[in-house]
C-alpha positions in Angstrom: 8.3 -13.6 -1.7 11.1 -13.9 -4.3 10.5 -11.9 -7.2 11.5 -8.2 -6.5 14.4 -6.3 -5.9 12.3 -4.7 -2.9 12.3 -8.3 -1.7 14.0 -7.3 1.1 11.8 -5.1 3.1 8.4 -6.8 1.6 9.4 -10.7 2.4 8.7 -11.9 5.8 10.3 -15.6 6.8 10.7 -15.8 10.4 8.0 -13.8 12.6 6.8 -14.3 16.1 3.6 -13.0 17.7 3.7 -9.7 19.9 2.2 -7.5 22.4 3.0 -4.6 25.1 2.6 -6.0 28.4 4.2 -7.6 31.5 4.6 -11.1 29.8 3.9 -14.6 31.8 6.8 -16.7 31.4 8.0 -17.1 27.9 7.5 -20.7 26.7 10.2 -22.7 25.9 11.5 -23.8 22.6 9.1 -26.6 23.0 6.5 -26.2 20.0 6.7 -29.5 18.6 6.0 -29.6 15.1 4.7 -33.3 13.4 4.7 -32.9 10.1 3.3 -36.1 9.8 0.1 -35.2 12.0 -2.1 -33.7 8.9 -2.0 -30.3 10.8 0.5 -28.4 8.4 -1.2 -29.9 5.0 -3.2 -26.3 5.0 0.3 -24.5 4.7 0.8 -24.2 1.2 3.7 -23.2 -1.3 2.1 -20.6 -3.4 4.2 -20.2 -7.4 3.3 -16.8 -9.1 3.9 -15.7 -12.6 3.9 -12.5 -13.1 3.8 -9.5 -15.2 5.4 -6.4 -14.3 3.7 -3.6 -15.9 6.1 -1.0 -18.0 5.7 2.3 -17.1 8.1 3.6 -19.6 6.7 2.2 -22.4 2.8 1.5 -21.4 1.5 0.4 -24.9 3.3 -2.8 -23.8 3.0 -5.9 -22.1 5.7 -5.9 -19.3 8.2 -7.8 -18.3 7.5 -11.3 -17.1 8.7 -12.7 -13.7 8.2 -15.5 -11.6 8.5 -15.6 -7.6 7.1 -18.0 -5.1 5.1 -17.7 -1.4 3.1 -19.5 1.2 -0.2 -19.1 2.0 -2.6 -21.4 4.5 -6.3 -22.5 4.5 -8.4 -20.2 6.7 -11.6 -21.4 5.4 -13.3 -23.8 3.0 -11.2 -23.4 -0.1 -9.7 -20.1 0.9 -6.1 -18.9 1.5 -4.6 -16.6 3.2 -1.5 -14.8 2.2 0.1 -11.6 1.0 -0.6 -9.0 -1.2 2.7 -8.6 -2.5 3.2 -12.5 -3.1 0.2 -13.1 -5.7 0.4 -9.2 -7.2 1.0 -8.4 -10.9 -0.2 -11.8 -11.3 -0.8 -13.5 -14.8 -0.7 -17.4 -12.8 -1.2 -18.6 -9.4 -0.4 -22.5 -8.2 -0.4 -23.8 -4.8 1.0 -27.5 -3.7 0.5 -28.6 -0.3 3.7 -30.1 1.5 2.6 -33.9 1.1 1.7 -33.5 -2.5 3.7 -32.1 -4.9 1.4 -32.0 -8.1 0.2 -28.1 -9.1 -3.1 -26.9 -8.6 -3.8 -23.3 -10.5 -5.4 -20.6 -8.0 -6.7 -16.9 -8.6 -7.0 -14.5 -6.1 -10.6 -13.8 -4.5 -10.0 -10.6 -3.1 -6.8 -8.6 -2.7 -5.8 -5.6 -0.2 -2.2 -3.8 -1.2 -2.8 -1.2 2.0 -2.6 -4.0 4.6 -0.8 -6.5 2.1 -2.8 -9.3 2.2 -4.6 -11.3 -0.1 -7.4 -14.4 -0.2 -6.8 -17.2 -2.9 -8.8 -20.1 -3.8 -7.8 -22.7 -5.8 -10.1 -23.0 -9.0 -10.7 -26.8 -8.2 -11.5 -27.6 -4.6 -11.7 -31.3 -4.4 -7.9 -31.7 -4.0 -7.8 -29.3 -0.4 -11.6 -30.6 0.8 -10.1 -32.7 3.2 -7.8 -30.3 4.8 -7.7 -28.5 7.8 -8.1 -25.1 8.3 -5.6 -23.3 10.8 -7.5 -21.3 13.5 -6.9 -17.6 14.8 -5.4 -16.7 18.3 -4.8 -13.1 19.8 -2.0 -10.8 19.6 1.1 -12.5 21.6 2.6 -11.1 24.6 6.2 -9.7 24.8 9.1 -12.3 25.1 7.2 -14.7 24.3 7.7 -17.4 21.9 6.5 -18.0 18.0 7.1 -19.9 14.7 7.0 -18.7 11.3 6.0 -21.9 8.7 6.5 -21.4 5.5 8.0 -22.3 2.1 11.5 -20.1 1.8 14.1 -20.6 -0.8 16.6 -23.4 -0.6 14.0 -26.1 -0.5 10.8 -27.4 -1.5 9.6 -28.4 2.1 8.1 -26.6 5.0 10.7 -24.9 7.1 10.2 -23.7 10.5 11.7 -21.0 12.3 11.7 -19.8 15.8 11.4 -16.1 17.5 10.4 -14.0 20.2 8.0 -11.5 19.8 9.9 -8.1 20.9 7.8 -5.2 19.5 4.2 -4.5 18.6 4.0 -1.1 17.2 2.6 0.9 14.2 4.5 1.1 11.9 4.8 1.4 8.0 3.9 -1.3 5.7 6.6 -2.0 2.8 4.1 -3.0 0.1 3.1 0.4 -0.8 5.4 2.6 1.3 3.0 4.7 2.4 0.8 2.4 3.9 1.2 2.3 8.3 -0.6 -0.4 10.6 -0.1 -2.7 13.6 3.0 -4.9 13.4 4.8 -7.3 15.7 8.0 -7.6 15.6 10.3 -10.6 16.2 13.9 -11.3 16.2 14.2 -13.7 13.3 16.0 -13.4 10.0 13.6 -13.1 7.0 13.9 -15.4 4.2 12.2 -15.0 0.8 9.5 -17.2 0.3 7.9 -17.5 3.8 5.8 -14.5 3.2 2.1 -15.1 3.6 2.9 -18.2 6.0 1.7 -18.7 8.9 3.2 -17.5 12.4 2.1 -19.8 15.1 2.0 -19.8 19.1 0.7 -22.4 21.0 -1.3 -24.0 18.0 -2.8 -21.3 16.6 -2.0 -18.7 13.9 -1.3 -15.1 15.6 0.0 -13.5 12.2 1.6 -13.9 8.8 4.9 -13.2 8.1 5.3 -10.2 5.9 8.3 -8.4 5.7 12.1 -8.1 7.3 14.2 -5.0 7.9 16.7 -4.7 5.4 20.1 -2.7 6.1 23.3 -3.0 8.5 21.7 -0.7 11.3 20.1 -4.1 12.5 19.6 -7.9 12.4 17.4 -10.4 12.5 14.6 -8.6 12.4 11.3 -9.5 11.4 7.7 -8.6 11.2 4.3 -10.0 10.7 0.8 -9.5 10.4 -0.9 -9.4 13.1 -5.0 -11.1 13.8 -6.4 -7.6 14.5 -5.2 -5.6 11.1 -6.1 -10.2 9.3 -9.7 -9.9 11.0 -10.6 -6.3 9.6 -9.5 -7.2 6.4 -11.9 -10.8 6.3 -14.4 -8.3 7.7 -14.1 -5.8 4.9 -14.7 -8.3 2.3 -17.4 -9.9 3.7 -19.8 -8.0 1.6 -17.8 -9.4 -1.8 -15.5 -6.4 -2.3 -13.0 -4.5 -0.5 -13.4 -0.7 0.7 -10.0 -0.3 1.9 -8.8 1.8 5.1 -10.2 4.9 6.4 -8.3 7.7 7.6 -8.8 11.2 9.7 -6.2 12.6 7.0 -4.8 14.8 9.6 -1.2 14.5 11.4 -0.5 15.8 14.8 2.4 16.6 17.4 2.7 15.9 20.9 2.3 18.4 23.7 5.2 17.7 26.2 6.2 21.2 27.1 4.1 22.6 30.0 4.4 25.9 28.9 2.7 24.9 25.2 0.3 23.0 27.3 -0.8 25.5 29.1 -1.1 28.2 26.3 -3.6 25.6 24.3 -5.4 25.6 27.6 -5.1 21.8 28.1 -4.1 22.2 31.7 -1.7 19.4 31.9 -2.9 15.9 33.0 -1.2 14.6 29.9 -4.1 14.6 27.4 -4.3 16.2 24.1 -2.3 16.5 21.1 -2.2 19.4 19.2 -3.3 19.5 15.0 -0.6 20.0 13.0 -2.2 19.4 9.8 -5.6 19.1 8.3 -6.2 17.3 4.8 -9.4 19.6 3.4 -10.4 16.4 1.6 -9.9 14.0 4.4 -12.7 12.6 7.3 -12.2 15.3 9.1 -11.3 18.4 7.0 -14.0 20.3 7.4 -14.0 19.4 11.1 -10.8 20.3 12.4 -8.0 23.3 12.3 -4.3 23.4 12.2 -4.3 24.6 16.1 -7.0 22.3 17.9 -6.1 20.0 20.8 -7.4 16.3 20.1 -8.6 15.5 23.4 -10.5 11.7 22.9 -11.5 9.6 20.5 -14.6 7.6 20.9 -14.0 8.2 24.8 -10.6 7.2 24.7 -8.3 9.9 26.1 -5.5 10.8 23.8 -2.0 10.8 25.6 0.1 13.7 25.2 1.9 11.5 22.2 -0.4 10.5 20.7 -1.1 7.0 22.4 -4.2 6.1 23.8 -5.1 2.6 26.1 -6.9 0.6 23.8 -8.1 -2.9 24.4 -5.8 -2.5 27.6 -2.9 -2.1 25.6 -1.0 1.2 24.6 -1.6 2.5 21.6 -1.2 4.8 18.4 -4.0 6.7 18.7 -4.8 5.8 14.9 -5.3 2.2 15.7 -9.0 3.1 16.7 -9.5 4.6 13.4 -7.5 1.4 12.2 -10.5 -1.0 13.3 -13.6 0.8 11.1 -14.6 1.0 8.2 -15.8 3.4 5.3 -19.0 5.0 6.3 -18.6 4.4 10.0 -18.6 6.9 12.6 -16.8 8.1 15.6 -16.9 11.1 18.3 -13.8 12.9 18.4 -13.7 15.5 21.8 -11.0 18.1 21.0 -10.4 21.6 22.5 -10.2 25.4 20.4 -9.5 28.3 22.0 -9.7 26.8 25.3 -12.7 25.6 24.7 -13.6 21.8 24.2 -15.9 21.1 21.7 -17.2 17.5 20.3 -18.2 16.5 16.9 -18.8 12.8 15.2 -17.1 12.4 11.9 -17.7 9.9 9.0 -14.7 7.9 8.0 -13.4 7.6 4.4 -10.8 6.9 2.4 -8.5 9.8 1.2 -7.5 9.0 -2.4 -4.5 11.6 -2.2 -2.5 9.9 -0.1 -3.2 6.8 -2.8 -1.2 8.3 -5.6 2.0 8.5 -3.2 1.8 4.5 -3.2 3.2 1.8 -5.3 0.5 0.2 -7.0 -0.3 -3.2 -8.4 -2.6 -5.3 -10.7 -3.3 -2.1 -13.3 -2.3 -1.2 -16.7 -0.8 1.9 -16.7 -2.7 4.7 -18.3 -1.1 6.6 -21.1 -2.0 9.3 -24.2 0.3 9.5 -27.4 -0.2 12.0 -29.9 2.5 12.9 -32.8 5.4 11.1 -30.1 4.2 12.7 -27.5 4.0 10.2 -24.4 1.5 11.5 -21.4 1.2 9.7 -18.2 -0.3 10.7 -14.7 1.9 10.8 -11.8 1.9 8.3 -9.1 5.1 6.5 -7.7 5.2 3.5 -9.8 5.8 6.6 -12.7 8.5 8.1 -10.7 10.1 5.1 -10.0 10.5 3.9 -13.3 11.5 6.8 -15.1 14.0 8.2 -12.3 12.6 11.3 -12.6 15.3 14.3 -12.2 13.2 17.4 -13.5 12.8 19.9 -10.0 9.2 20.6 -10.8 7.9 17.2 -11.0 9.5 16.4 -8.1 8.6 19.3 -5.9 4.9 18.3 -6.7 5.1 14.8 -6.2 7.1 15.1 -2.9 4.4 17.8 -1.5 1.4 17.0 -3.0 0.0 16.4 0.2 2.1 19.2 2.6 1.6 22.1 -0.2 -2.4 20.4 -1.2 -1.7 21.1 -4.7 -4.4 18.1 -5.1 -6.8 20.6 -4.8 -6.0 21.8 -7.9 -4.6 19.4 -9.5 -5.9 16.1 -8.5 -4.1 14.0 -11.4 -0.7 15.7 -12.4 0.1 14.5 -15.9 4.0 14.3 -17.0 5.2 14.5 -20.9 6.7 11.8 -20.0 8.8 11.2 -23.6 9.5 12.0 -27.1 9.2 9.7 -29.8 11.4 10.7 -32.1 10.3 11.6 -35.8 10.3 14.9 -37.8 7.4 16.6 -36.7 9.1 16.8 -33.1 12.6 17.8 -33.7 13.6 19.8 -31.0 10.9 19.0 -28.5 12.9 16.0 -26.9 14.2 18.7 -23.7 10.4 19.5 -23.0 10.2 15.2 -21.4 10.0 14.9 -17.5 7.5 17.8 -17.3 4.2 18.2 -16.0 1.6 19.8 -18.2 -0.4 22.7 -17.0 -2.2 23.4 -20.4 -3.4 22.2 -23.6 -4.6 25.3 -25.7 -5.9 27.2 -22.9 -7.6 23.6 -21.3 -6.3 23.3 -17.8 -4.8 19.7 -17.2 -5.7 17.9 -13.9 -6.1 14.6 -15.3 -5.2 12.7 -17.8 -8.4 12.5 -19.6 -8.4 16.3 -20.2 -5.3 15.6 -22.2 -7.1 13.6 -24.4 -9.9 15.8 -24.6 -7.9 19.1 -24.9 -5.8 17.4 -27.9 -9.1 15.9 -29.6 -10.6 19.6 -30.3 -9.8 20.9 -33.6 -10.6 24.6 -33.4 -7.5 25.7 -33.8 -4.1 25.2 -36.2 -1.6 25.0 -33.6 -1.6 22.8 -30.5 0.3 24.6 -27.7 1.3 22.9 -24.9 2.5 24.8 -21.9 4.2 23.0 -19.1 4.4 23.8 -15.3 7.4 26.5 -14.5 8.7 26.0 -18.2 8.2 29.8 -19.7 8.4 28.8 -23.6 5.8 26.7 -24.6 6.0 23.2 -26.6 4.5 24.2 -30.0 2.6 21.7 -32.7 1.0 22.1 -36.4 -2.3 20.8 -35.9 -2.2 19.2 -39.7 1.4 18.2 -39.9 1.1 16.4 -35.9 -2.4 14.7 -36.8 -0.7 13.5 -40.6 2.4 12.2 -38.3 0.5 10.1 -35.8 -0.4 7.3 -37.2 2.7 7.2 -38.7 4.7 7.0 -35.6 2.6 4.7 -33.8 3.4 2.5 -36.5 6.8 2.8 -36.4 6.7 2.1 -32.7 4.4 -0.6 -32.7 2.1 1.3 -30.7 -1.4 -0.7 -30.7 -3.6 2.0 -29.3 -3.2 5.7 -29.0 -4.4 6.1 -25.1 -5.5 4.0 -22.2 -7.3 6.0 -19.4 -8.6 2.9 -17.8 -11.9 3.0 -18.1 -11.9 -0.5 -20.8 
């Protein structure tokens, strides 16, 4: 997709299919394509307008954009393509590559995590005769695929060759924090072919996504691949999306005999020890820094953390990778040398959330007498290039240190309107608050409630590691407001998301 400076890493042009195992002969380059056939009219060009939200000045709009996509008909009058192609946006159209006329779109359901995204075009008659593109498996190494799509530098279908030369997990771009299956190929990526289609022998076995960006190496790409495309036209199949599960706990191999045999695993190659438990993750309450994972849902767990799934090697997070919120597996894992089993119930773990870039909200915001307050999350950090120690000793370890547990919603003063009842307070922006006349803050909507009680004169506002706190006249601040948010041409004093 072409509308991004992260464009680079997000924008997929060229992938191929892939898969760990002894591969049959790799097919030629012999994957005819006839355009004129009818089978390609369900790979679309996708246009987006969109609105970048502004996180420095959230009373406003944004900043408009425009960027373009493919996407292809999986179904009757729905189409499959990315997440990041059709986010932040304000207008969808798709054309087909035999008719150029613009049909308007709007996405059906959206999922950032795995970046991929269903669209339907709001009048159906024009795709009814088209044909939808069916699903194969995960290609084999060395084999042969092609990427179809719309990239930039012309306004027909391109086609691009690769071979598949990786399937690993590994971390999605769209949200940066975000890690699933991949396949990797070695073909360029071009802006524009992301959400199109990657083909092997007539059938789609991923969408292209994202490339690798930098000098280290070339022409590399990645795609999608039908295992992480299924789960997520599973998910929705109830009308909404619950998003991935997690265990919320990371591990480290055992590959020293001697550590092996002090956690009592006796060697054979199973078991990786715990290296870190989330308290608020599936299995917080299950787990300790210490224990040996020995099998998940009867699948051994390799020394490194692979396990043979679906007779392939594995992360041993891909089995987690195929439930869903509310499922449940048995996890066998060993503690003081002795194994113990337990079945935990998966869900989501919203910490790891704020650490993401998001898309398609408003950011949230309080102002009071120039005061700007905002929660933290990346898109925050991002825009305001945050330099203050403090906010970003919490932001980078707000997992590691668990200072979600107390504060779930760290909220940043993020600026200082100027105007006289502030003088002097401009030094206290780019700091997180810890309190509001004695009200601790861990979210943004005890802000507004802390500053909306009137029982005393002075609001005093006392920020994390800052030892002087940031003083305010109750009558003079309250008699400034609406002065200030006029001369800003500020509409409304908060937005906590809720409207």
């Amino acid at each position: 997709m072409n509308i991004r400076p992260l464009l680079t890493l997000l924008v997929l042009a060229v992938l191929p299919p892939v898969m760990a195992q002894p591969a049959p002969e790799p097919p030629t380059a012999s994957q005819a394509i006839d355009l004129s056939s009818g089978a390609w009219d369900g790979v679309v060009n996708i246009d987006v307008s969109v609105l970048f939200p502004d996180y420095r000045e959230p009373w406003n709009a944004g900043q408009p954009s425009g960027g373009s996509g493919t996407g292809f008909l999986i179904g009757k009058n729905r189409f499959l393509t990315n997440a990041h192609v059709v986010s932040n946006a304000t207008r969808i159209l798709i054309r087909t590559s035999n008719d150029p006329e613009p049909h308007p779109a709007k996405i059906v359901h959206i999922a950032h995590d795995c970046d991929l995204a269903l669209i339907e075009a709001e009048d159906p008659a024009h795709f009814e005769k088209l044909k939808p593109l069916d699903f194969g498996g995960i290609p084999q190494l060395n084999t042969e695929v092609i990427a179809v799509g719309y990239p930039i530098g012309g306004d027909r279908i391109s086609v691009t060759r690769g071979v598949v030369s990786r399937i690993d997990f590994r971390p999605y771009s769209h949200t940066s924090v975000d890690s699933h299956l991949a396949i990797q190929v070695d073909a360029a990526i071009n802006p524009g072919n992301s959400g199109g289609p990657v083909m092997q022998a007539g059938k789609v076995v991923g969408v292209a996504f994202q490339g690798f960006s930098g000098r280290v190496a070339q022409n590399v790409g990645y795609m999608i691949p039908v295992p992480v495309i299924k789960r997520f036209l599973k998910d929705i199949e109830d009308g909404r999306y619950d998003h991935y599960v997690d265990l919320a706990a990371s591990d480290f191999p055992i590959e020293n005999p001697a550590q092996a045999k002090a956690l009592g695993t006796n060697g054979g190659g199973v078991g990786v020890m715990v290296a870190d438990v989330e308290p608020a993750g599936s299995v917080g309450e299950i787990l300790k820094i210490g224990d040996v994972i020995l099998s998940i849902d009867d699948n051994p767990v390799l020394n490194n953390g692979l396990v043979r799934f679906e007779g392939e090697l594995m992360d041993m997070n891909e089995i987690v990778e195929r439930k869903f919120a509310g499922d449940k597996i048995k996890l066998a894992f060993m503690r003081d040398g002795k194994k113990q089993e337990s079945t935990v119930t998966l869900k989501r773990f919203d910490p790891y959330v704020r650490l993401g870039a998001t898309y398609n909200q408003r950011p949230r915001y309080v102002v009071f007498a120039g005061l700007v307050f905002q929660p933290m999350d990346r898109n925050l950090m991002d825009a305001h290039q945050m330099r203050d120690s403090t906010v970003n000793y919490v932001f980078d370890n707000f997992l590691t240190d668990k200072l979600y547990v107390e504060r779930p919603e760290p909220v940043v003063l993020t600026s200082v309107l100027p105007d006289e009842v502030n003088t002097w307070l401009t030094p206290y922006a780019h700091s997180i608050v810890d309190e509001i006349n004695g009200v601790k803050i861990k979210s943004l909507k005890d802000v507004k409630t802390a500053l909306e009680k009137k029982d005393k004169a002075f609001i005093e506002i006392r920020l994390l590691e800052k030892s002087r706190p940031l003083v305010l006249k109750r009558e003079l601040a309250e008699a400034a407001h609406p002065r200030i948010m006029q001369t800003y041409n500020i509409k409304g004093d908060a937005f906590l998301g809720e409207e």
